[in-house]
N, C-alpha and C positions, 0 to 999 in steps of 0.2 A: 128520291129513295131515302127513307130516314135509316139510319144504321144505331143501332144501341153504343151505348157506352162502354167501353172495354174493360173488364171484372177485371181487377190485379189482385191477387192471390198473395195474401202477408204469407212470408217465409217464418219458418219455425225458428230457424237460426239464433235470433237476438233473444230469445226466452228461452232458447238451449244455454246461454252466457249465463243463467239467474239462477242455475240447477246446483252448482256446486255450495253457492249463498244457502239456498232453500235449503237444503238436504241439512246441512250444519245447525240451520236457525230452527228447524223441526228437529233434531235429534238432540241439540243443548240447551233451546229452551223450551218448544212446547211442548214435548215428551214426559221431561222433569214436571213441568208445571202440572199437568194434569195427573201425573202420578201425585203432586203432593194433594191436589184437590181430596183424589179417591183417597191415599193414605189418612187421611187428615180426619177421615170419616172412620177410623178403627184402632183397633188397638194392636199394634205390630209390633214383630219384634223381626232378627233377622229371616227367620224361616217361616212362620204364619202370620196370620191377620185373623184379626174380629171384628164387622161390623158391629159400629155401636152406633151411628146416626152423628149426628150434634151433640153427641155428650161431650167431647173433646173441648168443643167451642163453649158450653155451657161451664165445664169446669173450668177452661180459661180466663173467661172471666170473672169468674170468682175469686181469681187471686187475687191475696192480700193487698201484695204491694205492687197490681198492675197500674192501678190510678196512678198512683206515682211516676212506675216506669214509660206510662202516654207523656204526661208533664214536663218529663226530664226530657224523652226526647223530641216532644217540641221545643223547650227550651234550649235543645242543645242544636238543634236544626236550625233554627231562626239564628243563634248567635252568632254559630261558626260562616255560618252563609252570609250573613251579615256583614261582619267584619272582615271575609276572603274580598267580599267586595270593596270594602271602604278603602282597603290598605291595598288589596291588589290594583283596585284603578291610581290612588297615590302613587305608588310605587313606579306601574307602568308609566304614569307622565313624567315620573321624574329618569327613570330608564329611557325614555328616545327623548329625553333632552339634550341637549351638546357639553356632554359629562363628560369628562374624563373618565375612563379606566369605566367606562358602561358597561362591556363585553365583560370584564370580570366580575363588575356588580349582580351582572343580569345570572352568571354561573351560579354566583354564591347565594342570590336571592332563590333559584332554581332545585338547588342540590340537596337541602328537604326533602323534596319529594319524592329523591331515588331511592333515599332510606327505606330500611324496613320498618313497618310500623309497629312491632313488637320491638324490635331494637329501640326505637326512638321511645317506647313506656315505657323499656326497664329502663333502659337512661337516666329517663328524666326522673322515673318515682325513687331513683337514687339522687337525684340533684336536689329532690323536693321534700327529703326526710328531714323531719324539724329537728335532731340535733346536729347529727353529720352532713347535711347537706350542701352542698356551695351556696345553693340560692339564700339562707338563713345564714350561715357565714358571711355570705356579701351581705346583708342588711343589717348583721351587728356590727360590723364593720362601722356603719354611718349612725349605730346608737339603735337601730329599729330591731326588736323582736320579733321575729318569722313567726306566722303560725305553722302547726302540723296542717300543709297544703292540703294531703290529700288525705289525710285523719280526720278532720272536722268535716263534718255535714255540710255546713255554710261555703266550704271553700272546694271540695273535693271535683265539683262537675264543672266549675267556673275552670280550676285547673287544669283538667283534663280540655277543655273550650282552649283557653288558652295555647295549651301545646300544639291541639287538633291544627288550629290556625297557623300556627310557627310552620307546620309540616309543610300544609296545604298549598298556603298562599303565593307558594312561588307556583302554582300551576294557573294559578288565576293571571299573576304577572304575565304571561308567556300570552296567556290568550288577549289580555288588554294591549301586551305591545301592538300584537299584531292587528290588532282591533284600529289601536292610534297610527302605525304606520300605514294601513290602507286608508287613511282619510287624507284626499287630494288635500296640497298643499294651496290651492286656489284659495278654498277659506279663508286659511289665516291671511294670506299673503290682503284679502281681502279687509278682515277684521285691522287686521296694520294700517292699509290706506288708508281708512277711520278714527285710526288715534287709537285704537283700544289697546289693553291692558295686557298683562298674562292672563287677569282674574278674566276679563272679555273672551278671550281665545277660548280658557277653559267651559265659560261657564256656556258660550254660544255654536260653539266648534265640535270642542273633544268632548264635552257628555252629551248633546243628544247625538253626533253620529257614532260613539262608539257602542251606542246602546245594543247592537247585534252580539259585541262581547260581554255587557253587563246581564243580558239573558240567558249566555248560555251558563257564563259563570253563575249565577245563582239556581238556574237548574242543576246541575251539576251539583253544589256545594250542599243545594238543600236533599238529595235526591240523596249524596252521602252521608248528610248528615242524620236524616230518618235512619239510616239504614245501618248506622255506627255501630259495633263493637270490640275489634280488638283494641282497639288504645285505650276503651273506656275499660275492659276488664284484662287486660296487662298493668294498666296504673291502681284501678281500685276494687274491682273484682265487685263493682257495684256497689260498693260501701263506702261510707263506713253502716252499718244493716244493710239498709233498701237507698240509702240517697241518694246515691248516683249510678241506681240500674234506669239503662231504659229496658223497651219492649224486646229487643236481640239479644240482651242479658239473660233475660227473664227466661227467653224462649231457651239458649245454651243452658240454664240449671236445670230446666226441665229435660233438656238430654242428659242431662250428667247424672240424673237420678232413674234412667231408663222410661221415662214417657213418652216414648218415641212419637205415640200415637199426637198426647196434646201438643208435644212441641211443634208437629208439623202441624196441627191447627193454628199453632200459632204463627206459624211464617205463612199462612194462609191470610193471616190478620195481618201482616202485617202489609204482605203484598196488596191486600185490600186499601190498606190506610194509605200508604205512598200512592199508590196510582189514585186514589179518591183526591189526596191532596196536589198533588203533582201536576195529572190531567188540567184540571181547570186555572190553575196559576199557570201552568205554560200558555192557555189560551190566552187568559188576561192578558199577559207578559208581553206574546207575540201579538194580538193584537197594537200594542206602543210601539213595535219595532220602527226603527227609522234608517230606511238605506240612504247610502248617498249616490 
């Protein structure tokens, strides 16, 4: 007597769990998103629309100083991301060392980033004014002449890099601890039996297996840093002219003069560019991942 195999019927149950996620991820992102597609395509204001095609996108690019504001925020992308990592993985190794007074480094390294980021611009673009400011007080102090930080062209986005990082970087801290304390102490304990070094430990130990947190940090940092604008226009409002706008600059002065229409062509571009750039550097990235 052959008897068939007995059908088990999947319960709705576990994808009834997914409905409250879905409802939210469709109502806060893909709803907006494809409204800004359509908007993006007219000329609107709060009560009507006019189809106008690609004209938005067309005159988008034509501005003056968009080449610039691409530039700026690649170069402000790559820095700040850059440097979250170089200083937040330092940092982290020297925070789960056998430090003293760690717990309160690890706070104070941290506590940036509770700040508000408007708070921490006018702050600073008060600390960085070339005659009253502390930072130029403390440099004549030792004989050295401050420049106008955030006045000159040459200095204003390296500035604003600079703080971005001060804010940042304890968020990267937090992810590299926890990156170095989940790697089994068998390694080192291993690398020791060997003779090796700090420099050994570090350099065969803690950076390729923390490389799960060097990923997400630079996703993260970069995916911030494309996407930057209050610090950059609380400190310099893009200036001094065009120097240090980027593209989220550019896109707010075109709301502030009522183009509603290009500006969302513009955050249409912009969401373009980040996912263009992003997508495949996380591949790359994740492709090197090293578990332990």
């Amino acid at each position: 007597m052959v008897t068939t195999p007995h059908r088990t019927t999947k319960s709705p149950y576990p994808y009834a769990l997914y409905l409250p996620a879905a409802v939210v991820y469709v109502v806060i992102f893909l709803v907006p998103t494809v409204m800004a597609f359509y908007f993006s395509l007219t000329r609107w204001t709060l009560f009507d629309s006019t189809f106008v095609g690609f004209e938005n996108f067309v005159d988008f690019f034509a501005e003056q100083n968009l080449r610039i504001g691409f530039q700026n925020t690649i170069i402000y992308a790559v820095l700040t991301s850059g440097l979250k990592v170089v200083l937040g993985m330092a940092l982290g190794v020297l925070l789960t060392s056998k430090l003293r007074l760690r717990g309160f480094l690890r706070s104070v390294v941290f506590f940036p980033v509770l700040v508000s980021t408007v708070a921490v611009g006018i702050t600073f673009s008060v600390l960085l004014r070339p005659d009253t400011g502390l930072v130029n007080k403390a440099l004549a102090l030792v004989g050295v002449s401050g420049p106008d930080w955030l006045g000159d062209a040459n200095t204003a986005l390296l500035s604003v890099v600079v703080v971005d990082v001060w804010k940042g970087v304890g968020l990267a801290v937090v992810i590299y601890i926890a990156g170095i304390l989940s790697i089994p102490q068998d390694y080192y304990q291993a690398v020791a039996a060997d003779g090796g070094t700090a420099w050994h430990r570090f350099r065969h130990v803690t950076l390729p297996l923390s490389w799960p947190a060097t990923y997400s940090v630079i996703i993260l940092s970069f995916i911030g840093g494309l996407r930057s604008f209050d610090l950059i226009w609380t400190m310099t409002r893009g200036g001094p002219g065009f120097t240090s706008d980027v593209i989220a600059s550019i896109i707010y002065k075109q709301y502030q003069a009522g183009f509603f229409g290009l500006s969302t062509a513009g955050n249409v571009i912009l969401f373009v560019v980040v996912t263009a750039i992003v997508v495949p550097l996380a591949y790359f990235l994740g492709r090197r991942e090293v578990y332990s």
